[in-house]
N, C-alpha and C positions, 0 to 999 in steps of 0.2 A: 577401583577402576574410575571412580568420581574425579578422585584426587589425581588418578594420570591424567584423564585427558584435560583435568582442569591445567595442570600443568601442559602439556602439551600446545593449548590453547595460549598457555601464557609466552609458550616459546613464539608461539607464528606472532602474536603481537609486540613482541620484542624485537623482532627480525624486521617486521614491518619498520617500525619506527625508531630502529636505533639508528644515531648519525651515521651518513657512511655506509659505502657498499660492503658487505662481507660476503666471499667466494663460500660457497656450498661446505669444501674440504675442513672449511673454519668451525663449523656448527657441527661439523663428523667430528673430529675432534674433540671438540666439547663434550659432546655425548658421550662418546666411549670414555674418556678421562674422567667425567664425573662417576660411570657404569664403573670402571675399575675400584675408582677411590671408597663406592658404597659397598664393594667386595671383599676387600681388605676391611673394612670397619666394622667388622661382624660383634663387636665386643659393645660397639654403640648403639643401637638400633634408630635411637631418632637422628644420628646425624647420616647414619645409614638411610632412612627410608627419605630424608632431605635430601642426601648427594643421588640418590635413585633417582627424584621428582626433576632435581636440575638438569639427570641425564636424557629425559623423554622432554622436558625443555628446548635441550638444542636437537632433537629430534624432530620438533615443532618447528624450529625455526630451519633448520634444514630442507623439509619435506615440502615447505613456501618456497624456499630457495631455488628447489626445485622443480615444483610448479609455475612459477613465473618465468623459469626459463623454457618450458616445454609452453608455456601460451602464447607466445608467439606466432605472428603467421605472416608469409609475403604476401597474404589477397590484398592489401591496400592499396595496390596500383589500379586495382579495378574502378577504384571512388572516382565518383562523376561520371565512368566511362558508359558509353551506349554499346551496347554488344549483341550480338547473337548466340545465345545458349541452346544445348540440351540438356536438360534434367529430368530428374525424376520428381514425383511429388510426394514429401514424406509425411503430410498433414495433410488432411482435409480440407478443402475450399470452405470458406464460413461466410455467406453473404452480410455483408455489413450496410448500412447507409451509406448509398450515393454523394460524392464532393456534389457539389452544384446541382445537385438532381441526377447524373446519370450514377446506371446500379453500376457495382463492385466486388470481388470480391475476393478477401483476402487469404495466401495459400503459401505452405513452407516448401520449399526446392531444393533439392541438393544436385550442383551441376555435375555435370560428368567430361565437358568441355565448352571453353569458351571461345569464338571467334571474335577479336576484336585487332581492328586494320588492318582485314584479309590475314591475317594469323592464326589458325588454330593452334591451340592450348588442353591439353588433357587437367583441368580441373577441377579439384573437389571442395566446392567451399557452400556453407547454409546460406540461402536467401531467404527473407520472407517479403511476398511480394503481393504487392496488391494491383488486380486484374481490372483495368477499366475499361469503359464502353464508351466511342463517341459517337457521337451522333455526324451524322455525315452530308453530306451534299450529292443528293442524285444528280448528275450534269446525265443521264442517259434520258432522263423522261424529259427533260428540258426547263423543269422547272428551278432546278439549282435551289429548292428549299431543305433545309435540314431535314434529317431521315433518325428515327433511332433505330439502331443496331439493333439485330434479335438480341436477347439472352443468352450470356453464355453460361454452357454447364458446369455443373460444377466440376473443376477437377479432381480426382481422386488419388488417395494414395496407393504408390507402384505405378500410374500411369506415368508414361516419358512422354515429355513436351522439346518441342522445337517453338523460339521462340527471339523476338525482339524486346532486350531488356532497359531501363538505364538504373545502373546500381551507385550505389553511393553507401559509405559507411553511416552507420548508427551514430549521430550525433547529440549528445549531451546539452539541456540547456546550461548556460555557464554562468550559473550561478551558485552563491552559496545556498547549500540547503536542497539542492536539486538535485532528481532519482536518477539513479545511474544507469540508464535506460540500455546503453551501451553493453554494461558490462552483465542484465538482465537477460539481454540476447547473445551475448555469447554462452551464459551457463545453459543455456538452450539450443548451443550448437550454430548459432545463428550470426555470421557475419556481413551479413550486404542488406538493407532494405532494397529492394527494386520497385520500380512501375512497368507495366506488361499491358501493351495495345492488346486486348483481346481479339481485336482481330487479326494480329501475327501470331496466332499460336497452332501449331499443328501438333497433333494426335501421332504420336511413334508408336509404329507397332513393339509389344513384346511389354516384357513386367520387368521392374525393378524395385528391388526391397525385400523387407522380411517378410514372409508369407505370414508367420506369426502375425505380426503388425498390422497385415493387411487384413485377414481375419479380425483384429481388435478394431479396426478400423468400419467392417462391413457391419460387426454387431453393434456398434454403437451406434452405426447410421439407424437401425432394427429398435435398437431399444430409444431413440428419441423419435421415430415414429409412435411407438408403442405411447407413449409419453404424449404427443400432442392428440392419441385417441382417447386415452383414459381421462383426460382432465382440460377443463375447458383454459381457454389460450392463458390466463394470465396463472393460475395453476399450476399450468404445463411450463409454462417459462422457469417461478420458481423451484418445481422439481427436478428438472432436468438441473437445473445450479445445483441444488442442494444436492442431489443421488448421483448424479454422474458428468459435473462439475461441468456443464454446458453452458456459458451464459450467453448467448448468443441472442434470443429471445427478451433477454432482463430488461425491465425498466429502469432508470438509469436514478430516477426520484425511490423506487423500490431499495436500490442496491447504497443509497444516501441515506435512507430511514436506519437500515441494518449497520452501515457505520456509524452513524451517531449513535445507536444505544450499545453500542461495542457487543453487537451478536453480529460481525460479519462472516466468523468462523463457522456460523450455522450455515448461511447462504451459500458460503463454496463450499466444495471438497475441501475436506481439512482432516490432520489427525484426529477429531473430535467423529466426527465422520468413521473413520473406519475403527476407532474405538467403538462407537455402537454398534455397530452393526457386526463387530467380532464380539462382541460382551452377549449380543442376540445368537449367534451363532455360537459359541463354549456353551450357554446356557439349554442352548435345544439339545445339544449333542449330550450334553449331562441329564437330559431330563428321558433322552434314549438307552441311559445306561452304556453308552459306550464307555469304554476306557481311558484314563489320562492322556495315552501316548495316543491313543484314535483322535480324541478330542481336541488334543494342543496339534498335532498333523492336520486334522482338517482345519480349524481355525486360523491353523496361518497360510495355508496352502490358498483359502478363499480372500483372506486379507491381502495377499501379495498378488493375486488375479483381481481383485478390484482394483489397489492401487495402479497395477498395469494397464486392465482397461482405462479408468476416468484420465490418466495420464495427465495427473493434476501437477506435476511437479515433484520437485524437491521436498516437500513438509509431508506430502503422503509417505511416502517413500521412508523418509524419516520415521513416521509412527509406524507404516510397517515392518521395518526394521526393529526398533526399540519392542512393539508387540512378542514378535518373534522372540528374541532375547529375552523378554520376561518370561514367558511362557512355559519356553525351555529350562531356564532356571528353576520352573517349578518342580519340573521334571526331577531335579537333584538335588534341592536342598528343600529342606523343612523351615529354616527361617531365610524368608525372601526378601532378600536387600534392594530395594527399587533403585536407590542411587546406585549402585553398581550396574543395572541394567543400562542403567541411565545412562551411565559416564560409557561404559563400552560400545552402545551403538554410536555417540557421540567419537569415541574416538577413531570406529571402524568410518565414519563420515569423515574425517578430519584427515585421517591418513592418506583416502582415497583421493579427497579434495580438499587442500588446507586454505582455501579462501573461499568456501565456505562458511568461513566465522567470522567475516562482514557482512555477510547476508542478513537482512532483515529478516527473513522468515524462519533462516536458522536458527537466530538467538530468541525470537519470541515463543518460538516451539519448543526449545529448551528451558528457558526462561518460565515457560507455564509448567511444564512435567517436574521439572524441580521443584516448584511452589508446591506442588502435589504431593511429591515425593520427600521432598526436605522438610516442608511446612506441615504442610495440611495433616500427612499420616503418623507422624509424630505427636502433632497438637492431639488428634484424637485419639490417641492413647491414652492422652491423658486428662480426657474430655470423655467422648462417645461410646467408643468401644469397649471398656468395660463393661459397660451399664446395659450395649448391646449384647455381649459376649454372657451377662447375667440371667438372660431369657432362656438360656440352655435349661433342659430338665426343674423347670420351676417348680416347679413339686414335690421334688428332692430335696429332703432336709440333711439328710448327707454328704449331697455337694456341697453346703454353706460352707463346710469344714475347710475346704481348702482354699476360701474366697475372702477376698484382704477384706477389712470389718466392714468399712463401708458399702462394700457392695454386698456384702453377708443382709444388713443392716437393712439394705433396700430390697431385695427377693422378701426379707420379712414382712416389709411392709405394703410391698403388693402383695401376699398368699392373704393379711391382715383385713386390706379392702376387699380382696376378692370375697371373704367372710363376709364381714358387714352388707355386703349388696345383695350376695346369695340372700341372706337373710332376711332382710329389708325387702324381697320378692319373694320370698317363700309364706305359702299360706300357711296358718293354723291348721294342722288335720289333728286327729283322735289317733292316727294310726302311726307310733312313734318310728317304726321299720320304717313307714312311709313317709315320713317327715323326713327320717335320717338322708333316704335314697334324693327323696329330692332335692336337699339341700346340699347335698355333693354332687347333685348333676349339675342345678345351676350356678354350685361354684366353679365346678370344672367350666362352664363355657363363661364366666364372671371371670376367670383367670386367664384364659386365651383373650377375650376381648384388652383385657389389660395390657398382656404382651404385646398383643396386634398394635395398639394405641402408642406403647414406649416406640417399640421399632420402627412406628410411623414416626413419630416425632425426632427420633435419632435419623432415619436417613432426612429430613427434613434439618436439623441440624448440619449433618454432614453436607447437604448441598449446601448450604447458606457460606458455613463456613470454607468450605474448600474455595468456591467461588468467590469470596470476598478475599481467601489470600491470594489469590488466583489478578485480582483486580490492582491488590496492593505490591505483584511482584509485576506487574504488566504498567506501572504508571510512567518510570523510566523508559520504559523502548516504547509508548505508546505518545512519551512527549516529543521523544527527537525522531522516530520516524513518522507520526502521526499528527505533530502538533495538537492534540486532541486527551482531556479528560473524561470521560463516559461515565458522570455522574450515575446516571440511572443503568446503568452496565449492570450491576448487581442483581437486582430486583428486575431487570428484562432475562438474565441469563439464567436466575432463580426458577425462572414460569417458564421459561423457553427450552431451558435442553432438557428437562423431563417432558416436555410435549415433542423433543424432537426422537428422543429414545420412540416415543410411540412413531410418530411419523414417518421418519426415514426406514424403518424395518416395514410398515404397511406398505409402503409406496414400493419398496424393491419387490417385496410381494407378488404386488397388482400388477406391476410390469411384468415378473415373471410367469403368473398366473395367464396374464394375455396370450402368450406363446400357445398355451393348451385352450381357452375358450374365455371371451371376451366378458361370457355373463360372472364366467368365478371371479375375475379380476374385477367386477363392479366394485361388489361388496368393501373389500379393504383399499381400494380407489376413492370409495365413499369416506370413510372413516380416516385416512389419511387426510383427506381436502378440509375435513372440520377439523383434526388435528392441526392443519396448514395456517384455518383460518383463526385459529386461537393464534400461532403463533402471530403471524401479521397484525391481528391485531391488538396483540400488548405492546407489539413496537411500535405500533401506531402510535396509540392514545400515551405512552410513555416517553416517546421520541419527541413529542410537540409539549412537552412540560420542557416551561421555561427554563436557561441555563441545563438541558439536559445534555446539550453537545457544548464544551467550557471548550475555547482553541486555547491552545498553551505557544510560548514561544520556545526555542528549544534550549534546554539545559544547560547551565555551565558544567566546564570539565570536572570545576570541582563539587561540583552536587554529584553528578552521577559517581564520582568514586565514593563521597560518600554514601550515596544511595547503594552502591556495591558491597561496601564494608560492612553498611549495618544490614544488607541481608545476608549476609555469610554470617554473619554475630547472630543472627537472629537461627540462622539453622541450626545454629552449635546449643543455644540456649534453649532449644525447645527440646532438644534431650534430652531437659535435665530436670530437676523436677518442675512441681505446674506453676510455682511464683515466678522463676525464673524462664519457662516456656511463654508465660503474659509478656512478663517484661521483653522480651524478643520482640512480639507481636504488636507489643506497644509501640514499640520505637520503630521498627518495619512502618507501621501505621501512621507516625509522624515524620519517616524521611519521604512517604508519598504522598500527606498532604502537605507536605514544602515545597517538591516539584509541583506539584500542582499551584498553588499560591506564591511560592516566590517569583518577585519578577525580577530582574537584572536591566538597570537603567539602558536605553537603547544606543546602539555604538556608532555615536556621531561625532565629528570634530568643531570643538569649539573653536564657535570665535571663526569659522570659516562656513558660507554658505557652498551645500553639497547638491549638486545635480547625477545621479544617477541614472544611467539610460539601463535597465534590466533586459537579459537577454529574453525575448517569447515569441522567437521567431519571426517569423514574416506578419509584424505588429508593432504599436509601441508601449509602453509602458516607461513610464519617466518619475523617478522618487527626487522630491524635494525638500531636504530638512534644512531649516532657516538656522544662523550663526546659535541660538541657545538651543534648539532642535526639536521644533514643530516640524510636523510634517505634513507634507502631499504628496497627493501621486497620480499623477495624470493620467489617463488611458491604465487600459491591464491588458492588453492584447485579445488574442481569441479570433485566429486565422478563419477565415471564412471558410475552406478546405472542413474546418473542424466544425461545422456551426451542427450539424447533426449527429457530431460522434457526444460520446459520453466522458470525455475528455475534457476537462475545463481550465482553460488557462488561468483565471483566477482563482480558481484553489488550489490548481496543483503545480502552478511556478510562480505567480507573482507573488501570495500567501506565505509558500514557506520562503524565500527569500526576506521576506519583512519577519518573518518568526526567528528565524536565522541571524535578521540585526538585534534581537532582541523587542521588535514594536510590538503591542498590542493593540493597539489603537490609536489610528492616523486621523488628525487634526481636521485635514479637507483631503477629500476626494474630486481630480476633475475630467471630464469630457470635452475630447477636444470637434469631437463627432462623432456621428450615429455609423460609423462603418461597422462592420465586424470584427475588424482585426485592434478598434482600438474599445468600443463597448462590450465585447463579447464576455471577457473576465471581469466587468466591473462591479457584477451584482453581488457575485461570491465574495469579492473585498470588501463592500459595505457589509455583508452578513459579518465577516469574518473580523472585523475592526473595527465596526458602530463609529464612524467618522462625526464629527458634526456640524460638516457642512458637505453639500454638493454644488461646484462650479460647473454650471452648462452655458454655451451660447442658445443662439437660434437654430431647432433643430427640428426635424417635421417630424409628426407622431409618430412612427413606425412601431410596430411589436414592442422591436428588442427597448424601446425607447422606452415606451409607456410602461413595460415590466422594471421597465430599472427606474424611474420615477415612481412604483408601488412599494419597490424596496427598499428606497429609499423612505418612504412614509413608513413601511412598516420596522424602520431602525431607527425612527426619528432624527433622520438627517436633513436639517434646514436646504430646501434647492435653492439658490441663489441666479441668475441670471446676469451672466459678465456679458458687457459689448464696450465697443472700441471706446475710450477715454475714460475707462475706470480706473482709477488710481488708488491704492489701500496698501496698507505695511501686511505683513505674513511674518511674525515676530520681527525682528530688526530687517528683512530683505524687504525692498520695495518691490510691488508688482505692480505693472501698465498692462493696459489691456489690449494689444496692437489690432486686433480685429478679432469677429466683424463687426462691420459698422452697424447700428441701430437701424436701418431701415433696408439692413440688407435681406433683398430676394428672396426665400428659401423654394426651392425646388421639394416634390411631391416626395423624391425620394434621397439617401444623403449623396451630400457633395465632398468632395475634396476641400473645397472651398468654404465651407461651412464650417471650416478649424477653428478653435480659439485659439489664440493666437497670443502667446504671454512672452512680457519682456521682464525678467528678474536682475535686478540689482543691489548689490551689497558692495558699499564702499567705491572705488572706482572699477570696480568689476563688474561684471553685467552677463547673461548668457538670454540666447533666444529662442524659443520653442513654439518651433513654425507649425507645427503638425502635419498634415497634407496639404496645406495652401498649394498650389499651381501655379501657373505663369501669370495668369492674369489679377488676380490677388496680388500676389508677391511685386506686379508690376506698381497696385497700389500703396505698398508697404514702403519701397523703394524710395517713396517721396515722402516720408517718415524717418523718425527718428531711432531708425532700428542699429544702431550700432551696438554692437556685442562682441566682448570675446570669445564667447561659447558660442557656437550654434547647434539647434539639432536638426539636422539635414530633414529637408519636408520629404514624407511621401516617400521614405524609405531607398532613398538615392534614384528615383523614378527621373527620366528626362523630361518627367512635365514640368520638373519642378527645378528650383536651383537654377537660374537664371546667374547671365554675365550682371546684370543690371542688378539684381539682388543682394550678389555675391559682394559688387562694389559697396554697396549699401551698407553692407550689413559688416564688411570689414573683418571677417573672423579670423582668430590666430586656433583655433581649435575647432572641428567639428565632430558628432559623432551619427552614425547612421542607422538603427534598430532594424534590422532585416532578418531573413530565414534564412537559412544553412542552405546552398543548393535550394532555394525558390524557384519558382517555374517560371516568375517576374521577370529574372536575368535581371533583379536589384543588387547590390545599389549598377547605374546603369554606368560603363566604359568612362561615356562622355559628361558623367558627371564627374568622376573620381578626376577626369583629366583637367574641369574648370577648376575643382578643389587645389588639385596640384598645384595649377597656373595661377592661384591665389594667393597662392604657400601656405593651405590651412595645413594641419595637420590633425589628419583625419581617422577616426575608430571606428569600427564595425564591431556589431555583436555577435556577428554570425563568425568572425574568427577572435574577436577577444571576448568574449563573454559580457557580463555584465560589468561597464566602464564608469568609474565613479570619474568626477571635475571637482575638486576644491576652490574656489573662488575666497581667497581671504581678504579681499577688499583691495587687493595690490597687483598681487599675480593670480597667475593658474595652474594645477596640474593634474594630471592625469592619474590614476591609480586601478591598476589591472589585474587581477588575482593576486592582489595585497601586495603589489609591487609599484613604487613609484619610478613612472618611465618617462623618459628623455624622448616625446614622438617625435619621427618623419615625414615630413610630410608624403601622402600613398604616391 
């Protein structure tokens, strides 16, 4: 079953990526021809079970073929439109932090009809929409001052809403390296982000949905009450994540400690997760004497009721799937092949949904039960478990008989010491009966201590070791979707998930307990929260050891097949005997500290200065690598919208984009101002790339300001101080420093105006990076020597900014614009695009091309758009 769905798997990525469209009936075909031809060959067996492998191949690639034709959907005429819906609500309201300070809160819908241009529409499409409050204007009391809105409830699911919405599809940042947010929310049924006035929303009478759901729905609201009574607020935040995958509550510095020592699998719901807690659950039921078939019925009947309640996704689902499979299997064979379980609930996922196996969490959840199953329980065959399996009837000199010498050899030599100690503790008596008896009692408990000692030290073995291959088969999917090595991963997860075995089984407990009487649930309420605080605080004091979080850039194609090949080598080898099972483990161990340590020179063009505008929505972010390829990177974005979410622009889009070129470490970092949308990701990139230098103007102290000058010191990043008439090379480009000027003004709080303002030139080429400058700046600039082929559009195509007078000035044959997808701004703004035209620049936006590279080779210019070089239009 390994080897189907491994095949199978090979089919769907073969289909993906072979040249050329192939119609569905092609890969049927295939399939049955190969099925026939392994029919006939009965006399061969291996070219038979080959022509089998290639027939469940085009089976794979079929069943994508498939799939991609049934994903389709016409709701995309709905994008940008304002409508009026009724829906129901099929998720819970979850209050999040306020944009700008008013509260929020966000809730999944599925419509049932849409009115939009006096049309109704009977529609079924997912929204997840976020519910805002404004604040309003009383004109009736006469004061015309702002008012805040009551609170709205929260909605629930099965109630129907009537409602004013404006929807817009899930948009991608467009860059390389960036999460495919998009295709996250449709595996969750979800096509339309929306925004919802709360105060248009009316209450329909009557229910819609599953009563099941809604039931799963009321207990969960029950048991995260239960939750914030048992355990005081920050407790209660991590438990709810851990037991019933809440993180609503989370601290966001909490949920950054848990990724850096690579225990975030503890934090949420995960397979790990309902592994324990069904390992808790086989274990009672066995200690009740029920029977196999009682036991493996309730164990999965509870495992597939939790996964359903915490409704954590996809990777639950998955282990309670593979759970069940195992389980069952026990039921019928005596020797339990795990990769078989393995491979079959793998391929019962794959058939159902075959783009499933570009999901990150698919292949990492795979990717570890293999290491376990392929690695780890093979290694200790020929490691552990012997040696375990030799505690059996110690006493029995009988059994040695049938026990290979070595391990014969070693029962000897415990019964041996057990002697020597008895002895060495036994007193001299007169009375030799009584010598005798008691020197066989305290060998007998001299022998038990011995045993008790080995099997502690074997399951202690057995953690270290699974978990380290565990760490060695996770370095590949933990570089390219994580950019991230978790040096101390090992040794946190060592101490961590035997304290979570204790933990999560007390904690389900104490919640349960609560139901019947507050004081029973204390007790293991207690002993959970010191559990709790052991765990937290190994990740603490482990998490803040230096280089314990390594960022990686991400992989070339051909390391990971090599890193692929030598783990398939290394499962076949640990078969076999224990020289050849090392040598596996060896080389496992040295294809992952290659990804780990190799770097790949970063992918810049000589011999040409590169201006980069990165897409980070309604923000800027600007990468600079000079003709031999040093780098900068101006701004990181970080929407204002976001400044209280747990969402950070500079690690989670400007970061892997530069990990993505291959950079690990950018030369200078600059600021072009104290806004939000351009310092907001800057801190993360200093952590993330130890620059060494920081370029600021004049900028008034604020928070965000003075924490990014701390982080600075604490990366040892030289701050530098640019104003107008700086002149310095940046490897061969020259930089000017066009404003501001040394004596300019600063205001209490930041300004537009407060940009730096750089002129880059390489050769006869030049580009200009206005930042937000305005009118009246820009009026100053104007009588400056600002001419450029490049421009970057100030202020995000704003009409404060981008002046006729500037325009002339500045003379551009290119501009480009870094703005949000559907922004609330209405950037870039009509009557700029129309001076641009009237210029004849030819002009880029990131919110429809993505992330727009400019080549400056010292002559000409060009453009280069998702690795395409384009001939532009002016807009």
């Amino acid at each position: 079953m390994f080897l189907a769905a491994s095949a199978f798997s090979a089919g769907i990525l073969f289909a993906s990526y072979a040249p050329g469209y192939r119609p569905p009936l092609w890969w049927l075909l295939a399939a049955v021809g190969f099925a026939a031809a392994a029919l006939l060959l009965r006399s061969a067996p291996r070219i038979q079970g080959a022509l089998a492998l290639l027939g469940v191949a085009g089976l794979g690639a079929l069943g994508l073929q498939l799939s991609a034709s049934d994903s389709t959907h016409s709701a995309a005429s709905l994008d940008a439109a304002e409508v009026e819906i009724v829906a129901h609500v099929t998720r819970d309201g979850v209050e999040r932090p306020g944009f700008f300070g008013s509260p929020r809160q966000v809730v999944e819908l599925e419509t049932e009809s849409v009115v939009m241009n006096g049309v109704t529409e009977s529609v079924s499409t997912g929204i997840r929409a976020t519910v805002f409050q404004r604040n309003r204007r009383d004109q009736d009391e006469g004061a015309g001052e702002l008012t805040q809105s009551p609170p709205a409830k929260p909605l629930l699911y099965g109630q129907r809403i009537h409602c004013s919405a404006k929807l817009r599809v899930p948009h991608n940042y467009g860059n390389a390296g960036a999460f495919d947010y998009r295709g996250y929310l449709r595996s969750r049924g979800i096509s339309y982000l929306g925004s919802i006035d709360a105060a248009t929303i009316q209450i329909l009478p009557g229910f819609s949905g599953s009563h099941l759901a809604a039931w799963r729905s009321r207990l969960m609201r029950r048991l995260l009450v239960s939750v914030d009574q048992l355990w005081a607020p920050r407790d209660a935040a991590l438990t709810a994540a851990m037991l019933l995958g809440d993180t609503t509550n989370l601290e966001h510095q909490v949920s950054q400690d848990f990724q850096r020592t690579g225990a975030y699998h503890i934090l949420v719901v995960s397979g790990m997760n309902v592994g324990i807690l069904a390992f808790v659950v086989f274990w009672l039921a066995r200690r009740l004497r029920l029977g196999q078939r009682a036991t493996t019925a309730i164990t999965i009947v509870l495992a597939a009721a939790y996964a359903y309640l915490t409704d954590a996704g996809a990777p639950v689902v998955r282990a309670a799937l593979m759970l069940a499979i195992y389980l069952v299997a026990r039921l019928f064979f005596r020797q339990r092949a795990e990769l078989n379980a393995i491979g079959l609930a793998a391929l019962i996922i794959l058939v159902a949904r075959p783009t499933s196996l570009f999901e990150a969490s698919f292949q990492l959840t795979f990717l570890a039960v293999v290491a376990i199953a392929g690695l780890g329980l093979p290694l200790l065959q020929h490691t552990a478990a012997p040696y375990r399996a030799a505690m059996r009837h110690i006493e029995s000199i009988d059994y040695d008989i049938g026990l290979p010498p070595r391990i014969a050899q070693f029962r000897l030599d415990l019964r041996m010491i057990a002697d020597r100690i008895a002895s060495a503790l036994t007193r001299d008596l007169s009375d030799k009966d009584a010598l005798r008896l008691l020197l066989l009692h305290r060998k007998k408990y001299a022998t038990k201590a011995l045993v008790s000692a080995v099997r502690t030290a074997s399951s202690v073995f057995e953690i270290i070791l699974i978990s380290a291959l565990m760490q060695l088969a996770m370095a590949l999917p933990m570089a390219v979707y994580f950019h991230r090595a978790n040096v101390v991963a090992l040794p946190v997860n060592v101490l961590i998930v035997p304290l979570s075995t204790i933990q999560l089984p007390l904690a389900a407990l104490a919640v349960a307990l609560s139901f019947v009487s507050s004081a029973l649930a204390h007790l293991p309420a207690l002993l959970s929260a010191w559990a709790l605080h052991a765990m937290t605080g190994t990740i603490h004091i482990l998490g803040h050891v230096r280089g314990a979080d390594t960022r990686l850039p991400t992989p070339s194609f051909a390391a990971a097949v090599i890193f692929l090949f030598v783990f398939a080598s290394a499962m076949l080898l640990v078969r076999r005997r224990r020289f050849a099972a090392w040598v596996g483990v060896a080389a496992l161990a040295s294809s992952s500290l290659w990804i780990v340590l190799a770097r790949s020179q970063p992918a810049f063009k000589s011999g040409s200065l590169e201006i980069t505008a990165i897409d980070v929505g309604q923000g800027d972010s600007i990468l600079v690598v000079s003709p031999e390829g040093k780098t900068l990177l101006i701004d990181a974005g970080g929407s204002a919208a976001l400044a209280n979410s747990d969402f950070d622009i500079g690690d989670d889009v400007v970061s892997p984009y530069l990990w993505s070129r291959g950079i690990t470490r950018l030369d200078a970092v600059a600021l072009t101002h104290a806004h939000a949308d351009h310092i907001g990701g800057l801190a993360a990139v200093i952590t993330n790339f130890h620059p060494r230098e920081l370029w600021v103007g004049p900028d008034p102290p604020t928070s965000p300001y003075l924490r990014l000058m701390e982080v600075a010191r604490s990366q040892n990043a030289q701050v530098i101080h640019r104003v107008t008439g700086d002149n310095f090379y940046f490897g061969a480009a020259k930089m000017t420093v066009m404003a501001p000027a040394a004596d300019y003004q600063l205001s209490t709080e930041p300004k537009n105006n407060d940009s730096l303002v750089l002129r880059v030139d390489w050769g006869k080429t030049s580009a200009l990076l206005a930042g937000d400058v305005e009118k009246k700046q820009e009026h100053v600039l104007a009588g400056e020597e600002v001419r450029a082929d490049l421009l970057k559009v100030a202020h995000h195509g704003s009409a404060t900014s981008t002046t006729p007078e500037f325009l002339a000035a500045v003379r551009p044959r290119f501009g480009v614009i870094s703005s949000g997808y559907h922004n609330s701004f209405g950037h870039p703004r009509p009557e700029v695009l129309q001076r641009l035209q009237a210029a004849h620049v030819a002009t880029f936006r990131t919110d429809r091309f993505g992330a727009t590279t400019f080549y400056l080779d010292g002559t000409n210019v060009s453009a280069v758009v998702r690795g395409e070089t384009i001939t532009p239009v002016p807009h």
